[in-house]
C-alpha positions in Angstrom: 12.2 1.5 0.3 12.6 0.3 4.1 12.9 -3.6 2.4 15.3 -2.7 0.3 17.6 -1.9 3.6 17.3 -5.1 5.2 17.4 -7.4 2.3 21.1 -8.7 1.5 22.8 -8.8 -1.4 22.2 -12.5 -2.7 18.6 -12.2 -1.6 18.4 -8.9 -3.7 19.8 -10.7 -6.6 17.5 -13.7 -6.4 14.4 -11.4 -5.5 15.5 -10.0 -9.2 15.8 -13.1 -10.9 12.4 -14.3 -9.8 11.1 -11.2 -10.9 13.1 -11.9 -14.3 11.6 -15.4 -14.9 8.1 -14.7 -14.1 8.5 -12.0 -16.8 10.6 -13.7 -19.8 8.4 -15.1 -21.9 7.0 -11.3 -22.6 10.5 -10.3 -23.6 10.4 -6.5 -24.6 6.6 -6.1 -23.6 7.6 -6.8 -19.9 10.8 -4.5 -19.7 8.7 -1.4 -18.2 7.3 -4.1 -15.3 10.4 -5.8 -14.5 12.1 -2.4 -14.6 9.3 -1.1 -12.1 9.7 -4.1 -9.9 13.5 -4.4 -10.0 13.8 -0.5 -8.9 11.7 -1.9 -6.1 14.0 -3.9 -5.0 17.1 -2.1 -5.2 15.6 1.4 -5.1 17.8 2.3 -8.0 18.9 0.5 -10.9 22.9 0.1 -11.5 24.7 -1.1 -14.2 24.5 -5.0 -12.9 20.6 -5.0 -12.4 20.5 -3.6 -16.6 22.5 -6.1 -17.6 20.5 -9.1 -15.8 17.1 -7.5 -17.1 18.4 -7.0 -20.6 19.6 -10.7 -20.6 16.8 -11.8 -19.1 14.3 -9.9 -21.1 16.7 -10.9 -24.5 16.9 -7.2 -24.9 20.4 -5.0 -25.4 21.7 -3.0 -22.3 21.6 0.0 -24.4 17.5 -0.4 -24.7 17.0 -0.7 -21.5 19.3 2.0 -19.7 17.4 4.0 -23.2 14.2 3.5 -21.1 15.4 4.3 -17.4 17.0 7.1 -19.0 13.8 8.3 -20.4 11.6 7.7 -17.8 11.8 10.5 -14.7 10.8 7.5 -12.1 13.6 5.4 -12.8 16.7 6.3 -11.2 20.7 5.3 -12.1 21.8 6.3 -8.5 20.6 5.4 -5.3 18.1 6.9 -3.2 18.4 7.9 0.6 15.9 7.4 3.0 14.8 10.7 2.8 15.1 12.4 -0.8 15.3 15.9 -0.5 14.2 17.5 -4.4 15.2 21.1 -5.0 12.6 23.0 -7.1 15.0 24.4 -9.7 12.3 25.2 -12.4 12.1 29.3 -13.5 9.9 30.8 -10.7 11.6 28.8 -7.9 14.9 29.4 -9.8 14.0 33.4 -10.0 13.0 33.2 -6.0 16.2 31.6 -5.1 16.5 28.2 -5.6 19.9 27.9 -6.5 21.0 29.2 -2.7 18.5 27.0 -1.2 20.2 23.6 -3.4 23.6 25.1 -2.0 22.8 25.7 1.7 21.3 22.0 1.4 24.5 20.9 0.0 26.2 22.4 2.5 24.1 21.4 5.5 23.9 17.4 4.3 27.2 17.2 2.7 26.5 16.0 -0.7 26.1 17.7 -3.8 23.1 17.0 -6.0 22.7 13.8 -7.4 24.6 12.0 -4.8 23.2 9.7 -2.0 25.1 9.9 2.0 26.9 7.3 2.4 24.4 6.0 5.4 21.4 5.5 2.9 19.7 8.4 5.0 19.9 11.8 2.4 19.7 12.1 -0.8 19.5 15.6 -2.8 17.9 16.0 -6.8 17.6 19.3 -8.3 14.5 18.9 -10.2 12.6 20.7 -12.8 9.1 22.1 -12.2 7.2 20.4 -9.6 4.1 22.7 -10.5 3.9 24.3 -6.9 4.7 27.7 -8.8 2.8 29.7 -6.7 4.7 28.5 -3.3 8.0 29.6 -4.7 11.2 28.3 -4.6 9.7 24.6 -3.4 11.5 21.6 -2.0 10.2 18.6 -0.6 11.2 15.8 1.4 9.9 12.3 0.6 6.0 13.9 0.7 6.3 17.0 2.7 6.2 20.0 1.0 8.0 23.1 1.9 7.5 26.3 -0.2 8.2 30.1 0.1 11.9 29.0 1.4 14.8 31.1 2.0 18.1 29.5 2.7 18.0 30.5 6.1 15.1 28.3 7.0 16.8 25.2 5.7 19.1 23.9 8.7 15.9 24.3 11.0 13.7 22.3 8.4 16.7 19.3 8.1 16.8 19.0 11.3 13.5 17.2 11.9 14.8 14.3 9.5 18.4 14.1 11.2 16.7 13.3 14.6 14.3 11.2 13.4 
């Protein structure tokens, strides 16, 4: 997602409408690529990005937020540089979970679902992330942190808020 950062606005529309074009003539059987490639270049994909691809695409804004809404990989809300997923499914849910999403609430400022407003955090309570046996789980971008209690959370953050 680092390109995303330092692309502007117009060049992030345009970047889309490339994408768009090279796609149109496929209509409906490209709306999964140009969905995959759009995300790419936003890192999420709001209301305005839909509405281009379903024009582009000759498709209805209601199929296409129907797929991102379907899809796990395609998100409606941005992303911060370092996602931070809360393991909320039952055996990390039984082991605590629920303390661990609040203490990382608490500690980053943000409630699940909601991205800081410096692109740096972002927090999703998720459902099973099949680490059962490392219960309650969270992970941040790729690392993996597992047999958590809330406790060990502002020590763990704060390896991502220096870096």
């Amino acid at each position: 997602m680092g390109a995303t950062k330092t692309m502007t606005h117009d060049e992030k529309v345009q970047a889309l409408d490339q994408v768009i074009q090279r796609h149109a003539a496929n209509g409906r059987k490209a709306l999964m690529q140009v969905l995959q490639e759009a995300q790419g270049i936003y890192g999420y994909l709001p209301l305005d990005v839909q509405r281009a691809v379903a024009f582009g695409l000759g498709v209805s804004v209601a199929e296409v937020y129907g797929v991102i809404s379907f899809y796990s990989f395609f998100s409606l809300t941005p992303k911060g540089e370092y996602e931070i997923s809360i393991c909320m499914g039952t055996a990390c849910y039984v082991k605590g979970s629920q303390a661990i999403l609040e203490k990382v609430e608490s500690e980053i400022g943000i409630k699940a679902g909601e991205c800081t407003k410096d692109g740096r955090f972002s927090i999703n309570a998720c459902r099973c992330i099949g680490a059962c046996g490392l219960a309650p789980v969270i992970t941040i971008n790729e690392d993996v942190y597992g047999r958590l209690t809330a406790d060990e959370i502002p020590s763990i953050l704060a390896k991502y808020k220096e870096a």
